[in-house]
N, C-alpha and C positions, 0 to 999 in steps of 0.2 A: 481582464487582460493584465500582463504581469510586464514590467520593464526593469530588466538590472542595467545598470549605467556607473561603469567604474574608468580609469586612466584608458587600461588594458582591453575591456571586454563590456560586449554588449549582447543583451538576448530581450529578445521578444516571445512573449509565451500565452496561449488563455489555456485557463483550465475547463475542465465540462466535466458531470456526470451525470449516467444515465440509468434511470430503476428498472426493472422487467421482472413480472411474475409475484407481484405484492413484495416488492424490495427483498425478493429471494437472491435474485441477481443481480450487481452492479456492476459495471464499466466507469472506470473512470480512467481521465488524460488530462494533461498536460503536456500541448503539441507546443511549438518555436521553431522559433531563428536565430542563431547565434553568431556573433563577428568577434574575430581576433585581430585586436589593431596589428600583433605583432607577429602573425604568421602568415608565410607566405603561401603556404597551404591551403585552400579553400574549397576542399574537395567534397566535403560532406559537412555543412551548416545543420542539419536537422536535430533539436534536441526533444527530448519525450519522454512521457512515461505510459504506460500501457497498464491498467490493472483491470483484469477482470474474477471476479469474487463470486459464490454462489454461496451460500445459507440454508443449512439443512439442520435435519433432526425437528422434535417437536417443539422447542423454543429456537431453536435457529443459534443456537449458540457452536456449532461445527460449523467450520466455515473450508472451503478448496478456495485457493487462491493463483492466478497464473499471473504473472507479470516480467515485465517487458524494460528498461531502462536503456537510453542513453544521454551523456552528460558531457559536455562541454565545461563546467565550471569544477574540476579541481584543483590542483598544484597547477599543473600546467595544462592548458586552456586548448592547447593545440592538438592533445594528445584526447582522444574523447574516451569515455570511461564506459562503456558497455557492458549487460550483461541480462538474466531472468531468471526464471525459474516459476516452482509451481512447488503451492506447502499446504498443506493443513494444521489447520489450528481448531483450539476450542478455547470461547470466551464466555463467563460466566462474570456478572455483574455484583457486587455488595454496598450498600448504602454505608453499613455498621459495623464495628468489629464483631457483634453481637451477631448478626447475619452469616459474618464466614463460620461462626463458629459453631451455629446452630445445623450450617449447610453438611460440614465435614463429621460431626457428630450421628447427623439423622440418616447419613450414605451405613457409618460402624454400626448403628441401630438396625438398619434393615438386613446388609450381613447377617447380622447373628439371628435375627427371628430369620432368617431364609433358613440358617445351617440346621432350625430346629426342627 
């Protein structure tokens, strides 16, 4: 459970997330409550985040992502900051400098024995 406590503004928040399908797929949140000492607007307190992730290919390193945001805590507190979308990425891991270089090297090695 999360607590920001400032002059201005206060938010109540827990996080959670959730694995499915041997950590192919994750869900994660960061659901709250937010107060603005200084506005007289209190029409929508809910602040969150939405992510939900899925992991493919044979190391799992392609990843689809959809996510969800709303925020209360920028410049001004009263105005909330909305938005989402949906990305794909690919994330490959290196212990070594030795390791990247060996990785991008053996990808130009198989090129060329293909073109033969």
């Amino acid at each position: 459970m999360n607590y920001i406590n400032d002059q201005e503004y206060k938010e109540y928040s827990v996080n959670a997330a959730l694995n499915f399908y041997d950590n192919r797929l994750q869900f994660k949140t960061n659901l709250g409550y937010a107060e603005h000492a200084n506005s007289s607007e209190q029409n929508n307190n809910f602040v969150g985040d939405l992510n939900m992730e899925y992991r493919f290919g044979k190391e799992r390193n392609w990843r689809i992502r959809a996510f969800y945001f709303n925020d209360r805590t920028g410049n001004d507190a009263s105005k909330p900051q909305q938005g989402g979308g949906v990305g794909i990425s690919y994330q490959q891991e290196f212990n070594t400098r030795k390791d990247l270089y060996n990785s991008s090297s053996s990808k130009k090695k198989s090129k060329k024995n293909n073109k033969k």
